[in-house]
VOKETI-426903 format. One line per 4 residues: number of its first residue (from 1); their letters; for each residue x, y, z of N, C-alpha, C. Coordinates in steps of 0.2 Angstrom, whole numbers. Layout:
<lofis>
NUM	A	X Y Z X Y Z X Y Z ~ ...;
</lofis>
This chain:
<lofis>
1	XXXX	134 228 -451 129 232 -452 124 229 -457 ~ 117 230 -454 111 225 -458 111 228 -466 ~ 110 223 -471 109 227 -478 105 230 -479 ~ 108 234 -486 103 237 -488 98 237 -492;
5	XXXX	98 231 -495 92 226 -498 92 221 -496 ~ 87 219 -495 86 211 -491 86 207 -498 ~ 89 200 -496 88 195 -500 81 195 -504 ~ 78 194 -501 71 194 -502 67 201 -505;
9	XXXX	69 205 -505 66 214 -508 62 210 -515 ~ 55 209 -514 50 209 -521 53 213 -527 ~ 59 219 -527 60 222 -532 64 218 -537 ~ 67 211 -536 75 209 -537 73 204 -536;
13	XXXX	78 198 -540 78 191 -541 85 191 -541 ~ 86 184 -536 95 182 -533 96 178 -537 ~ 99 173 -539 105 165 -540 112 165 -538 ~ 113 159 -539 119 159 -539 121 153 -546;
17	XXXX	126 156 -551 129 151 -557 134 153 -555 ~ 136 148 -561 143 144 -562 145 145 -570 ~ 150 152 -572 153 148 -578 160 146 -578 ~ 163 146 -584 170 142 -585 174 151 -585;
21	XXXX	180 148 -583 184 153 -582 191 151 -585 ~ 194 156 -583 202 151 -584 207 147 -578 ~ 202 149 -573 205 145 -566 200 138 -567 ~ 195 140 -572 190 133 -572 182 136 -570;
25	XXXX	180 131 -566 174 133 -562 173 139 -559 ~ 169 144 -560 170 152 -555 161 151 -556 ~ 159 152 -548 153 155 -544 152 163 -545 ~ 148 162 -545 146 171 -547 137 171 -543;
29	XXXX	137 177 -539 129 178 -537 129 183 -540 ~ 122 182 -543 118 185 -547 113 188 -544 ~ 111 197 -546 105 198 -541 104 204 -546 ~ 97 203 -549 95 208 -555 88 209 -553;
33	XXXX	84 214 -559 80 216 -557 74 213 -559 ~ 71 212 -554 64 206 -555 59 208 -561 ~ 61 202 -566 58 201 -573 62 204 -577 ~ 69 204 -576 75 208 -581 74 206 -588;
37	XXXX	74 211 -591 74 212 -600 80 215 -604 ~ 85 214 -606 87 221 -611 88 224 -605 ~ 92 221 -599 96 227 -594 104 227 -596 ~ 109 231 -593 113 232 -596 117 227 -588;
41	XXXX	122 225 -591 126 222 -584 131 223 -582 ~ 133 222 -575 139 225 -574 141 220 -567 ~ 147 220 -568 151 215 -562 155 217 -558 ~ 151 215 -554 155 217 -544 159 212 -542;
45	XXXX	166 217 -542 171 214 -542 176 215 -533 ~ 175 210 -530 176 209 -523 182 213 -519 ~ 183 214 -514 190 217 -512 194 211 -507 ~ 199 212 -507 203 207 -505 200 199 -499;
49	XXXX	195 202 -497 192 198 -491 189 191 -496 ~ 188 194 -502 183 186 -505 176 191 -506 ~ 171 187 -507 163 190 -510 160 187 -503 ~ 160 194 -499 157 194 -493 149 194 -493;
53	XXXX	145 194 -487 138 198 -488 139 203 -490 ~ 143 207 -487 142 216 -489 143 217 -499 ~ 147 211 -500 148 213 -507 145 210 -510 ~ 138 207 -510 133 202 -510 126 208 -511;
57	XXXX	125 211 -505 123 218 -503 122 223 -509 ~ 129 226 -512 130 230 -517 129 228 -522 ~ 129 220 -525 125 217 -530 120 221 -531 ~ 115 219 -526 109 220 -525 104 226 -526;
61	XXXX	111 229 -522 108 239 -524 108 240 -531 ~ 113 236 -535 113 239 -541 110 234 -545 ~ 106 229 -542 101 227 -546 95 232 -544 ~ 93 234 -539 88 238 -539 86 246 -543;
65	XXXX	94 246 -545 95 253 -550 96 250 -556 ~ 92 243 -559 90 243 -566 96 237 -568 ~ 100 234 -566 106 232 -566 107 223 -565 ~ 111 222 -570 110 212 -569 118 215 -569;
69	XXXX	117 211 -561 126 210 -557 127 207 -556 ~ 132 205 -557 134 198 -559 142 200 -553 ~ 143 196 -546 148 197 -542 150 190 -542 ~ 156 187 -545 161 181 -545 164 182 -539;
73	XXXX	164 176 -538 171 173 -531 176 173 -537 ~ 180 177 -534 188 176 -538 192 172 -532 ~ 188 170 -529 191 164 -525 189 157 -527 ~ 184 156 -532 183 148 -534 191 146 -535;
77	XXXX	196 147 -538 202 141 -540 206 139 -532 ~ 202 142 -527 207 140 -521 201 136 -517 ~ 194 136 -519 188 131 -516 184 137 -513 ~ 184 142 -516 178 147 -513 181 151 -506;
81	XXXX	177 157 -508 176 164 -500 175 159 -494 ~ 181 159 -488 177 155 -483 175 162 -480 ~ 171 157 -477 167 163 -471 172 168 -465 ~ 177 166 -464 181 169 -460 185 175 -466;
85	XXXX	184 180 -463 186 184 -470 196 186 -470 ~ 199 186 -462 204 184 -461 210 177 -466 ~ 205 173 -466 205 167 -470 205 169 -477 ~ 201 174 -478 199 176 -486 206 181 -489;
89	XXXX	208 183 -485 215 188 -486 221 183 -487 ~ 222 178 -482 228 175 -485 227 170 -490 ~ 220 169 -493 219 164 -499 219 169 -505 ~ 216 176 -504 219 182 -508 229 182 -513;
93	XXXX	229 180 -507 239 180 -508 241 173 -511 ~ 235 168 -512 240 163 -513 236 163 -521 ~ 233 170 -524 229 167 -531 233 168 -540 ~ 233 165 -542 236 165 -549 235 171 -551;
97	XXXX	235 178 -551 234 183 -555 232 180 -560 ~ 236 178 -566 233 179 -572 226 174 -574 ~ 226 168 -569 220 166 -570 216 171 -567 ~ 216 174 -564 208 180 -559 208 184 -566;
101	XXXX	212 188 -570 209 190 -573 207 187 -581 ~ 208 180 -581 204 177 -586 198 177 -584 ~ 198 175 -576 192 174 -577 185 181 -576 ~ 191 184 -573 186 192 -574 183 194 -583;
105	XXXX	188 191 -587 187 191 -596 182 185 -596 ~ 181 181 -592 175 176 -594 170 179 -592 ~ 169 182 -585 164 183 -584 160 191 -587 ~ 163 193 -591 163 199 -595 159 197 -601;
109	XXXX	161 188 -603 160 188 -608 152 183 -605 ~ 152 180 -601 146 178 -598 140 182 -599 ~ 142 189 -594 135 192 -594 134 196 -601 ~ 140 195 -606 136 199 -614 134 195 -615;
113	XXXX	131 188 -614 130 180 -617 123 180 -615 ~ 120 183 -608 115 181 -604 109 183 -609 ~ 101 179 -607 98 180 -612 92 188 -611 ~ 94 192 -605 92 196 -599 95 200 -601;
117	XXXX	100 202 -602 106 208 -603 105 211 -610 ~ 106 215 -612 107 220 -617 114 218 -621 ~ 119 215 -617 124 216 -619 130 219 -618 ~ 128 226 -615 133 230 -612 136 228 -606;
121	XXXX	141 230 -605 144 228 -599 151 232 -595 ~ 147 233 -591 153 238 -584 156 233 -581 ~ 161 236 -578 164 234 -570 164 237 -565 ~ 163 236 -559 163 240 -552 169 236 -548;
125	XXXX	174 240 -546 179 236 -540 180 239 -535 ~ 180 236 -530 183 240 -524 190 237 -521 ~ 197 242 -518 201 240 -517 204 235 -521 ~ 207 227 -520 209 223 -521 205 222 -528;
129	XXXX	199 221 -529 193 223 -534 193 229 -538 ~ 196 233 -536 197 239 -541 203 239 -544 ~ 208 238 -542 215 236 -548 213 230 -552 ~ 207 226 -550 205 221 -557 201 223 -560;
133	XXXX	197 229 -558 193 232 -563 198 234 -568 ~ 201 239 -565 207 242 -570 210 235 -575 ~ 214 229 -572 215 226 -577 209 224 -582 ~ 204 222 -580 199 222 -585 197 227 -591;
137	XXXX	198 233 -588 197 238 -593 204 237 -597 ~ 209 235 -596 216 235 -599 214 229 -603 ~ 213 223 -602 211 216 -606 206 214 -611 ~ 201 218 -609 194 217 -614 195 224 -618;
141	XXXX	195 223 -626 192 229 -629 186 230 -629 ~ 180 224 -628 173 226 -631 170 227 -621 ~ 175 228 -615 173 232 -608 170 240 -613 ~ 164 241 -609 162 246 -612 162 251 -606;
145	XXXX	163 251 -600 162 255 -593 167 251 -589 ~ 171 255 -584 174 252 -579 174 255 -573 ~ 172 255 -568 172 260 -560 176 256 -555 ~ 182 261 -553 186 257 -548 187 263 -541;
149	XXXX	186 261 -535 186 263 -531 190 260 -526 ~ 195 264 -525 203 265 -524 207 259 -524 ~ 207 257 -532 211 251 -531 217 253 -535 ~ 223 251 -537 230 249 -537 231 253 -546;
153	XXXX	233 257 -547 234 258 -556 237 255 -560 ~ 235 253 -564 239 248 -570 244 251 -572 ~ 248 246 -575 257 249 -580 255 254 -582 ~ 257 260 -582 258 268 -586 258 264 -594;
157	XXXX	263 260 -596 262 256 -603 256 252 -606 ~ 251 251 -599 244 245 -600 238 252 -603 ~ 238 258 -602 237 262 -600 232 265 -608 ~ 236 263 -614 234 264 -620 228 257 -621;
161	XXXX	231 254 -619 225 249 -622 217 248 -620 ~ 218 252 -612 209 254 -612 203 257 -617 ~ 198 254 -619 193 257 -623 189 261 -620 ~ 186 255 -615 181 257 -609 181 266 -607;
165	XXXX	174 267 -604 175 274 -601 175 273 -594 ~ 179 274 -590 181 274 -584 181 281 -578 ~ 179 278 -574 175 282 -566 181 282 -561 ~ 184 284 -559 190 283 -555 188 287 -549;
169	XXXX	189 282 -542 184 286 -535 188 283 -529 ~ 195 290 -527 199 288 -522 197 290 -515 ~ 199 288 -508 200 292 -504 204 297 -502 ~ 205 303 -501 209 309 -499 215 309 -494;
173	XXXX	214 300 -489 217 299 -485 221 293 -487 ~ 222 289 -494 221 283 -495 229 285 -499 ~ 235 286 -495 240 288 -497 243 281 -501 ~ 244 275 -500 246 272 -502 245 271 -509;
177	XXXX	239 272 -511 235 268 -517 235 277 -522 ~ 234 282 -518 235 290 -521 242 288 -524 ~ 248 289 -521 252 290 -524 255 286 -530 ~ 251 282 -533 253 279 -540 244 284 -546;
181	XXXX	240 288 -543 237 290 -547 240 297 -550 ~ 244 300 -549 248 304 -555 248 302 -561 ~ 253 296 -560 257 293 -566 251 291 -571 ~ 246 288 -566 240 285 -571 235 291 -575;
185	XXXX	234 296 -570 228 300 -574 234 305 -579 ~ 239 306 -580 244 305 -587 244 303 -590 ~ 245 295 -591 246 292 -595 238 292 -599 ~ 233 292 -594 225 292 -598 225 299 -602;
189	XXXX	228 303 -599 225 312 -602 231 311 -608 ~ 235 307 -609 243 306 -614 239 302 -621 ~ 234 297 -616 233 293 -623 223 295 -626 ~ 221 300 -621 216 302 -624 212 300 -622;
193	XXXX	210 296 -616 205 291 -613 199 294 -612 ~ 192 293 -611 187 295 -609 188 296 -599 ~ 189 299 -596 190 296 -590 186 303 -584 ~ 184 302 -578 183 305 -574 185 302 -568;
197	XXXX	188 306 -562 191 305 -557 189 312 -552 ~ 189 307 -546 186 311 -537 189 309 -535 ~ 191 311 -530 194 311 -525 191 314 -518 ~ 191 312 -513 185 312 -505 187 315 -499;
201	XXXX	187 317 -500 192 322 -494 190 319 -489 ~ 195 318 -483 193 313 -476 192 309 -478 ~ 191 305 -485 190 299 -484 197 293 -483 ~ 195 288 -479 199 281 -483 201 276 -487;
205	XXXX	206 275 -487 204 268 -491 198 263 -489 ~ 195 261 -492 189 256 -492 183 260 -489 ~ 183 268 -490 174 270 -487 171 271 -490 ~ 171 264 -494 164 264 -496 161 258 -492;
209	XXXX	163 254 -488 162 248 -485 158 250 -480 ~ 152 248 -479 149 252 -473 149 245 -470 ~ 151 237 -469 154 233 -465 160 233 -462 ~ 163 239 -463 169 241 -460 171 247 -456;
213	XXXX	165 247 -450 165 254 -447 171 260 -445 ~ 178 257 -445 183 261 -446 185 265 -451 ~ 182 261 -458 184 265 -463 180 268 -466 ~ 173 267 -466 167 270 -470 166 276 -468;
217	XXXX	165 279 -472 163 287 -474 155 288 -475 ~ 150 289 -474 145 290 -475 142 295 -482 ~ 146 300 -480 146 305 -486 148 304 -492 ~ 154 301 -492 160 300 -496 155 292 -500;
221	XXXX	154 287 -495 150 281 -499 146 284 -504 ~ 139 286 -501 135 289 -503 134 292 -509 ~ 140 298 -510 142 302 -517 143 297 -521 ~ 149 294 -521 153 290 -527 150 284 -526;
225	XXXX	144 280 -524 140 277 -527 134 279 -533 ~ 133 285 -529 127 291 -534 132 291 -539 ~ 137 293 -541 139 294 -548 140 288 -550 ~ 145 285 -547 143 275 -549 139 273 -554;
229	XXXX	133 276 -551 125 273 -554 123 276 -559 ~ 125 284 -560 124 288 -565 127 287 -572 ~ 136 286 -570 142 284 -574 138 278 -577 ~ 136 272 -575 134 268 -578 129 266 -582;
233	XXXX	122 270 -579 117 270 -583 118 274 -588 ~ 122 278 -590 123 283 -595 127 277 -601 ~ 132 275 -599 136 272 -600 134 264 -606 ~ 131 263 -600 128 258 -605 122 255 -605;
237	XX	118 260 -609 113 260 -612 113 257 -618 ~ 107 253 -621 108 253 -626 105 257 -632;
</lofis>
């Protein structure tokens, strides 16, 4: 599906950097809003395939809704997202967890660092990308937002140590990934977390991927990006 901001949209300015991580070296494309000042940040966190166009794409939207996005290959420690996206699931399997979520805490601590940012800082994940948002909200006290779209729920036990306010946005079909969010939205209402959670009737796992014409929801994307944007803007303002 062609994007839905071109590289080039006069609204937005692209790069791509390089910080230190825990796996080492981690690429991040960067795509913020042309002439960013004092914008608040937030990082788009891949789904199993690696940091595709389409998740390149999403940057972009949400640099055009005010937003310095910052999207890491959480594939740098295995040599980068190849372009076969089949290829990017089995190097998915072969990745150090704990280095990814280092370096998810790096690049957290990167975009409060830039000199563009306000300081604040989100997370957005999709699938495989959204149970590391969740880790990230578990890992960093000073994560200030975190939005995961239908990814994996953290230890009932990890569950206390969220500061962040968190957007939680499943598919209604998405039975796998549903069935660990009982225990999870307990354990948040147990420990008094700030949290909101949808749920999308008809939808599936990963409809929010309009690259993915089996899965995508039109409707369902659509919504739980609008409150995405809303949830965030609110969130972290300064």
């Amino acid at each position: 599906m062609p994007a839905q901001i071109d590289e080039n949209d006069s609204r937005i300015e692209t790069e791509t950097v390089t910080f230190k991580g825990a796996s080492g070296d981690v690429s991040a494309y960067v795509a913020k809003p042309a002439g960013a000042s004092g914008a608040p940040a937030v990082i788009i966190i891949h789904e199993n395939k690696g940091l595709q166009p389409h998740l390149k794409d999403v940057a972009r939207r949400a640099a055009v809704e005010g937003f310095v996005a910052i999207a890491p290959d959480f594939q740098s420690q295995v040599g980068g997202t190849p372009d076969d996206p089949d290829e990017a699931v089995e190097k998915t399997r072969s990745l150090d967890m704990a280095k990814v979520t280092g370096d998810a805490l790096a690049a957290a601590a990167y975009a409060r660092d830039r000199s563009d940012t306000n300081g604040k800082v989100g997370s957005v994940g999709f699938c495989w990308g959204g149970a590391l948002s969740n880790q990230l909200a578990v890992n960093d006290p000073d994560l200030d937002a975190a939005v995961v779209f239908y990814g994996r729920s953290p230890a009932d036990e990890d569950v206390a140590k969220i500061k962040a306010r968190m957007l939680l946005n499943y598919g209604g079909l998405d039975e796998n990934i549903n069935k660990t969010v009982p225990g999870y939205e307990a354990a948040l209402k147990a420990a008094g977390k700030d949290y909101t959670l949808h749920t999308y009737e008809g939808a599936q796992h990963a409809f929010h991927n309009d690259d993915n014409p089996d899965r995508h929801h039109p409707e369902a994307s659509k919504q739980a990006w609008g409150r995405t944007m809303g949830f965030l803007k609110e969130s972290l303002a300064a």
